[in-house]
C-alpha positions in Angstrom: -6.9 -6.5 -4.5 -5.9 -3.2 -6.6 -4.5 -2.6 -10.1 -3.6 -0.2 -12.5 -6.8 1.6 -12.1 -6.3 2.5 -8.2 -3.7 5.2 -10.0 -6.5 6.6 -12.7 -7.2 9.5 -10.3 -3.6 10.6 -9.5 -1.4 9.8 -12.4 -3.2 12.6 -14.0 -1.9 15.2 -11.6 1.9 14.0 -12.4 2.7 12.8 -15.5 3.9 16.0 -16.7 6.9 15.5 -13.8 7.2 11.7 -13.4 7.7 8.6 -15.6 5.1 6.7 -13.7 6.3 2.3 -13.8 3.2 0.3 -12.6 5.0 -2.4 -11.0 2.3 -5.6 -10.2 2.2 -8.0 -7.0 3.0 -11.9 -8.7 1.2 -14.1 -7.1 2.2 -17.1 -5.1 5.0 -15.2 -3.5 6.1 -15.2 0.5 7.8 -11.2 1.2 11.4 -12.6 1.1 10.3 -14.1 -2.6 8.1 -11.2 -3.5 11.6 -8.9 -3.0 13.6 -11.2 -4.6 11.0 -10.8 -7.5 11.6 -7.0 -7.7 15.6 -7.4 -7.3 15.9 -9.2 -10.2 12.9 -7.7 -12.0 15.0 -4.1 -11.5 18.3 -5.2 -12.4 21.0 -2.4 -11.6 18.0 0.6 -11.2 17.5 2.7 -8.3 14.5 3.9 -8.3 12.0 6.3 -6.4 9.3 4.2 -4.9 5.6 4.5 -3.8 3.7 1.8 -2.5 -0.4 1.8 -1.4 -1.6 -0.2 1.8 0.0 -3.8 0.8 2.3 -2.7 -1.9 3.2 -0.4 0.7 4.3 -2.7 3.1 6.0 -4.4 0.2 7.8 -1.6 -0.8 9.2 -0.8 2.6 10.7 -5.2 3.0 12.2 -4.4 -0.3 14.1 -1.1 0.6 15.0 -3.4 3.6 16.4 -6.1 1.9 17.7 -4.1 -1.3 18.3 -0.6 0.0 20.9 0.1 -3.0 17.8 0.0 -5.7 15.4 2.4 -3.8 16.4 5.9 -3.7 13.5 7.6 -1.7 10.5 5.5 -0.6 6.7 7.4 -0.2 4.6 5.0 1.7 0.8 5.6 1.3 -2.1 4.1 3.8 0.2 1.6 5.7 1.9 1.4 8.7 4.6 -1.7 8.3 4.1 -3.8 10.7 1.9 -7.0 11.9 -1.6 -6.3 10.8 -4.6 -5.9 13.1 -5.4 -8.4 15.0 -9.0 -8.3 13.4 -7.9 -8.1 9.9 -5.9 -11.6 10.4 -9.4 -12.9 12.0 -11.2 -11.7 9.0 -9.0 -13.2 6.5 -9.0 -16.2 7.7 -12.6 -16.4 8.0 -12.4 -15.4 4.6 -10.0 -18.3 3.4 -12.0 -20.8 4.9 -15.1 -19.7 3.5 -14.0 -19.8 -0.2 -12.5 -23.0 0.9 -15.9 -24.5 1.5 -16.8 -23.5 -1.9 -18.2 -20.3 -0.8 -16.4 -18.2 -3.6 -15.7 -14.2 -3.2 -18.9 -12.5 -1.7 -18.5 -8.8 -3.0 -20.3 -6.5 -0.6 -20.4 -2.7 -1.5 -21.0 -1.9 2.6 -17.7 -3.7 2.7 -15.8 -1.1 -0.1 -17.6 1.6 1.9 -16.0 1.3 5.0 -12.5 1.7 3.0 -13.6 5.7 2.3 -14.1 8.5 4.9 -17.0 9.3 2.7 -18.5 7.5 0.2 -21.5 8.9 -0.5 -19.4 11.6 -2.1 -17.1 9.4 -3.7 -19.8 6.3 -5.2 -17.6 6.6 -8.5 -14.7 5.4 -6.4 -16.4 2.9 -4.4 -17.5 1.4 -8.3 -14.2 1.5 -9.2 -12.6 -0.8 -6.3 -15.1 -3.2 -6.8 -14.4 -3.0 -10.6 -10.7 -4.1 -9.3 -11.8 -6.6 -6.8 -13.7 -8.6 -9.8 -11.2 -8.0 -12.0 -8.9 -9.4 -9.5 -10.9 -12.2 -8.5 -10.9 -15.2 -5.9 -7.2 -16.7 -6.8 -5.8 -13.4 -6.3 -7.5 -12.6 -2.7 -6.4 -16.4 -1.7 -3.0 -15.7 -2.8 -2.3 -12.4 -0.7 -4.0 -13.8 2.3 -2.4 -16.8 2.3 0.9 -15.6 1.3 1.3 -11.7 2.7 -0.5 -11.5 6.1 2.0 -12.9 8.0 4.3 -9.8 8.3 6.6 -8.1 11.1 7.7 -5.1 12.2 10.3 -3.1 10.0 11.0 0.0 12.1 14.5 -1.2 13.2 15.3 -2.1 9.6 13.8 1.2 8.5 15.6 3.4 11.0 18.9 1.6 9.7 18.2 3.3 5.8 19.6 6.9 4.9 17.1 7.5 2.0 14.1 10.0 2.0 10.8 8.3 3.3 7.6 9.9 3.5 4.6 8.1 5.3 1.1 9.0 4.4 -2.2 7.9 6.1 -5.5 9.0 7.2 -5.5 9.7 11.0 -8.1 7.5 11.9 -7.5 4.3 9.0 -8.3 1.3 11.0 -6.0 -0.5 8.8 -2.9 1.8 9.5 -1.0 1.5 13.1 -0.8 5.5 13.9 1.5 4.5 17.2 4.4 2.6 15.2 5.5 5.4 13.3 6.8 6.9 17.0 9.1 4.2 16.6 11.0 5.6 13.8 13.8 7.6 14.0 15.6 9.0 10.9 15.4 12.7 11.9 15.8 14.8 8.3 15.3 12.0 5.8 11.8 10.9 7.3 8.3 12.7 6.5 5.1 11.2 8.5 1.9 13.0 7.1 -1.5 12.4 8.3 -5.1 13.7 6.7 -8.1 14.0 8.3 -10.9 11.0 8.6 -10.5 7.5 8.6 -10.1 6.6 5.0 -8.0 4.1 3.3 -8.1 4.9 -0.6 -6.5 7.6 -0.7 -4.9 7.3 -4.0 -8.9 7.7 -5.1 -10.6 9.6 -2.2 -7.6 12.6 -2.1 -5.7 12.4 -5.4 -4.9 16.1 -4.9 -3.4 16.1 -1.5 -1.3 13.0 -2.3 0.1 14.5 -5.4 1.0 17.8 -3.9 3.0 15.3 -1.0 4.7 13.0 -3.7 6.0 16.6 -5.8 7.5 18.0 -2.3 9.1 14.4 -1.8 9.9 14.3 -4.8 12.1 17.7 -4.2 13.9 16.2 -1.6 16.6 14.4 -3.4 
């Protein structure tokens, strides 16, 4: 449920170094569809590619299927594989709810519990739920209905001989800290983890994550 705005924080710290593309999530869109989206969209570019929670996953089935457009992946707040068992429960709660007419209850105890602490970062906590209205109630539908059912990409990942840098708060409950032990690609592969349990990072640590995407960057 993120745009533009979840980069207002970092882009900052790196457009003197990068040209930064926002790339958006069409909706309507299985995985398979969504990377044939981005194939086409990207023509005969290889490009360097970062992807946050969902677009993370996203990015990592695209370097799957299309490995020759991706020349180093950075991976931020996702581990790609099946989601929790209690994040499928909730979004289906949540499908059937608006279903019923019940439209897209925005609960800022909800946007809290996606920060390690927001009581020093309410500016942040405004600003996803600035994006979750602006996104609104097709969109949600759309990504529950058409991106939670995922699988595991380690074997396909460990397959891929381009720089990959994983990073994730150690104790996200939306980020699988085990599966990364399942990855094996030795010098090309980066798995960094920051303290607390945090999931917008991109907002919550703007400066740590841009002093991990320069090094990545430098390693191509």
């Amino acid at each position: 449920m993120c745009n533009k705005l979840l980069w207002s924080a970092l882009s900052p710290l790196l457009e003197n170094g990068f040209e930064l593309i926002y790339l958006t999530i069409p909706t309507g869109k299985s995985m398979d569809e969504l990377a044939d989206f981005y194939n086409d969209t990207l023509g005969d570019d290889k490009i360097n590619l970062i992807g946050f929670s969902l677009g993370g996953y996203i990015a990592t089935y695209f370097a799957a299927k299309f490995p020759k457009h991706v020349r180093a992946l950075f991976i931020i707040a996702n581990s790609s594989t099946l989601l929790p068992s209690f994040e499928i429960k909730k979004r289906e709660a949540a499908v059937k709810f608006i279903a019923k007419g019940g439209g897209l209850k925005l609960k800022e105890q909800q946007v809290n519990r996606l920060f390690d602490k927001p009581a020093d970062n309410k500016q942040q906590v405004d600003l996803v739920m600035q994006m979750i209205r602006q996104q609104g109630e097709s969109e949600l539908l759309s990504q529950y209905q058409h991106t939670s059912d995922r699988k595991d990409l380690a074997e396909q990942l460990n397959t891929l001989s381009i720089p990959m840098w994983f990073y994730y708060s150690e104790h996200d409950p939306l980020v699988n800290a085990s599966w990364f032990k399942q990855l094996h690609l030795k010098k090309q592969l980066t798995i960094s983890s920051t303290t607390g349990r945090g999931h917008m990072l991109p907002l919550e640590k703007p400066a740590e994550l841009a002093n991990h995407i320069i090094t990545w960057a430098g390693t191509y």
